[in-house]
Structures are given as C-alpha cells and as structure tokens.
ZAMARGU-4260 file (C-alpha; in steps of 0.2 Angstrom, whole numbers, plus 5000, padded with zeros to 4 digits):
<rodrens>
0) 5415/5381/5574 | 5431/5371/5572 | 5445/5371/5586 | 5457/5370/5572 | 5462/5390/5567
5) 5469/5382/5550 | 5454/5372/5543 | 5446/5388/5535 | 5463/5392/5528 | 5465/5374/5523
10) 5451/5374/5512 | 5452/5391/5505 | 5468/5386/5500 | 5463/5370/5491 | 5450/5382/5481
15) 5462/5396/5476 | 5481/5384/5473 | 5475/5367/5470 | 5489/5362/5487 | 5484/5358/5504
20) 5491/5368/5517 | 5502/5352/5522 | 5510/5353/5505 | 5512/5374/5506 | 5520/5372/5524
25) 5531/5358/5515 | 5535/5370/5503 | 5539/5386/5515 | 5551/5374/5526 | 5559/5370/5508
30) 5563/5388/5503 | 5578/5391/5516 | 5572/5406/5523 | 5572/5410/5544 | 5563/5426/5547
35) 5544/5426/5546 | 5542/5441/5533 | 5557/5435/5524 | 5544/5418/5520 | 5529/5429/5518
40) 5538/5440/5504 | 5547/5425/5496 | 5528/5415/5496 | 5521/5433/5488 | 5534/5433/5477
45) 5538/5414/5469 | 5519/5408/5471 | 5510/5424/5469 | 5500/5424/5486 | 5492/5435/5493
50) 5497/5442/5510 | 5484/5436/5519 | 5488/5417/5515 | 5508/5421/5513 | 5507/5426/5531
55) 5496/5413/5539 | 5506/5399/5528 | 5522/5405/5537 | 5514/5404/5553 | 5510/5386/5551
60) 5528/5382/5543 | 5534/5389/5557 | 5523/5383/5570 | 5520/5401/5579 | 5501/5402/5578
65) 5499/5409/5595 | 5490/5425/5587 | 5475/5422/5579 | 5475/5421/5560 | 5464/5437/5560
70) 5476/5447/5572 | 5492/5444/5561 | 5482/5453/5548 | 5474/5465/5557 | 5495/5469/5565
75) 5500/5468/5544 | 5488/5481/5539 | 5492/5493/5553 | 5508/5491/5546 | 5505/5491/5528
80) 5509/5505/5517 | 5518/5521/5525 | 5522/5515/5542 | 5528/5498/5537 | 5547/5508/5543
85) 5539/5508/5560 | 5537/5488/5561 | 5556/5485/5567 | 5550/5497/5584 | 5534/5487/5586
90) 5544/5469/5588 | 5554/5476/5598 | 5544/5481/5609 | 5533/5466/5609 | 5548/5452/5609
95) 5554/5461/5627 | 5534/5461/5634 | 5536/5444/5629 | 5550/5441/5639 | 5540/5448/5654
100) 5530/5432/5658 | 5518/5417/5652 | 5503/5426/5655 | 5505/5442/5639 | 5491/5445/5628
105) 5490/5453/5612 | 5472/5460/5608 | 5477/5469/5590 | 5463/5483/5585 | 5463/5491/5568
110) 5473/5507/5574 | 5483/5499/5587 | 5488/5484/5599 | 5484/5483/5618 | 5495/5474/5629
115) 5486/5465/5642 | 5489/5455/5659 | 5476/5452/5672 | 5469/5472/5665 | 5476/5484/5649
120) 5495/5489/5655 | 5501/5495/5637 | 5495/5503/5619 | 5506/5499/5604 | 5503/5511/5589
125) 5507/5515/5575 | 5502/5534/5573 | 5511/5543/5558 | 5521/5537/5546 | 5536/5544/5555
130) 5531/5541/5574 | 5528/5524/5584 | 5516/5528/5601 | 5517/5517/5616 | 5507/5518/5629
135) 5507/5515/5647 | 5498/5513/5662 | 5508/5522/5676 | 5497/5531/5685 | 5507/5538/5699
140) 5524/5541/5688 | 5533/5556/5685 | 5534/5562/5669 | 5550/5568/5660 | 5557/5572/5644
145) 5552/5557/5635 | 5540/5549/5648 | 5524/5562/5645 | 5507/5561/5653 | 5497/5555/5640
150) 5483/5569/5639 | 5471/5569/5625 | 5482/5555/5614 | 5470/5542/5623 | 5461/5540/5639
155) 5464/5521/5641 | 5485/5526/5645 | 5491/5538/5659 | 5507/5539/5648 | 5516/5539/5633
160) 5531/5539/5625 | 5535/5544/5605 | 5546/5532/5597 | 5554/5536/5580 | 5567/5523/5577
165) 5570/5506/5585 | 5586/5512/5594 | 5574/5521/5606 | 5567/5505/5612 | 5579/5504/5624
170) 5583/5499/5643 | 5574/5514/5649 | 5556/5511/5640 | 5560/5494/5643 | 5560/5497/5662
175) 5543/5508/5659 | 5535/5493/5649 | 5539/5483/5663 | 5535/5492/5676 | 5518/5494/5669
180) 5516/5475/5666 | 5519/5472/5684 | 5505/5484/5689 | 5491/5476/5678
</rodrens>
C-alpha cells in the first residue's frame, strides 16, 4: 500500500477525466473560490464531478489532507441530504476542539464522529434533521438544563447536549468540550 493518500485518486481520475490530479488542483486554485465546499460545489458544478472526487480535489488544492480521503466522505454523507443545515454546528464545534491542541483526532463513523485524545472525550452527531448531538465524557459533572446525563442516547458519553442551530455552539459548550478534552 502507498504512503501517498492521492495516488488511488490520481489514477482513478486519469481513467474517468482524461487530467491528472496536478492539472485538476491547477484548476481548483484557478477558480477563485476560498471556502472548501464553495470548490467542491463549483468542481460538481462546471466539471460535473462527483462528490467524492470534487471533495478530495479540493483537499489537495488546498493542501488540508489531514483527514483521510475516506473520512471526508464518510463526514459528507452524514451530512448529506436532510441534515446537510446541521453542517455549520458540526465546524463549529470541531474548528474550537481544534484549537484545544496538536494532539486531536478525528475518528469519523457512518452515524457519527468521535473526538479523541489519549482516550474518547467527545461524540459529534448528526441525529435528526433538526437536532445536532454532542457528546461528552464528564463523568462527575452536574447536569443542568442543557448539560443532561446522557442515559440511553449512547453508553460511550456521560453527557450530552442537543444543539439545533450554530449560535448554540457557544462559550459554555465550548468550556464542556474543553473540559472533556482535558480529561481524556
């Protein structure tokens, strides 16, 4: 197996376009577009990719490969379809565990995304259409009207809190996030 998490993509390219992925990152860096999905639509769009390849191209343009190839599209599809409006609460919430220190990892599943340090410290996930989860592991931690134990939800979390918009990602569940991050 290659080191190289573009060399598959390279050549499956080359087989479905007829460009490398040089040339396609070329022409991603050409289109004048900043945001990530801004490039991923406007590659879906003008070139008629699929998501997959619009996605990973945009990556490589923008030389943020840090998640696997195959977690970007696992995160896509939890976020495809009628919970794609949830998206903006999931960055969120990701950029500020980013913030936290070098050593995050992002382990993406099909329903969710667990936030790991030295052990599991967070769930991200998608749940309805209309309602963002985010798990915790604060054993210990009193509960209150948004922080709630996290019962039967999922065993892997002592607590959760139900985000429906991305104003709710705020100092205070920042502080939980944190705190959390710190334990692991």
């Amino acid at each position: 197996m290659t080191s190289d998490p573009f060399a598959s993509l390279n050549v499956a390219l080359q087989k479905s376009t007829g460009k490398s992925l040089e040339e396609w990152k070329s022409i991603a860096k050409g289109c004048d577009l900043n945001g990530h999905m801004q490039i991923v639509g406007w590659l879906k769009s003008e070139h008629g990719l699929g998501h997959g390849h619009a996605n990973s191209i945009a990556h490589a343009a923008k030389e943020t490969a840090a998640i696997s190839i195959d977690d970007d599209v696992l995160v896509a599809n939890m976020f495809a379809g009628p919970k794609a409006a949830l998206r903006p609460i999931y960055d969120k919430i990701i950029a500020a565990a980013k913030g936290f220190g070098d050593d995050l990892e992002l382990s993406p599943k099909k329903a969710y995304v667990s936030l790991r340090r030295s052990k599991q410290f967070a769930i991200a996930q998608p749940s309805t259409k209309d309602r963002f989860d985010l798990g915790l592991n604060l054993k210990g931690t009193e509960i209150n009207q948004r922080l709630e134990l996290s019962g039967s939800w999922n065993a892997m979390v002592s607590h959760r809190v139900r985000i429906t918009a991305p104003a709710e990602v705020d100092e205070e569940l920042i502080g939980w996030l944190k705190a959390a991050y710190d334990l692991a």
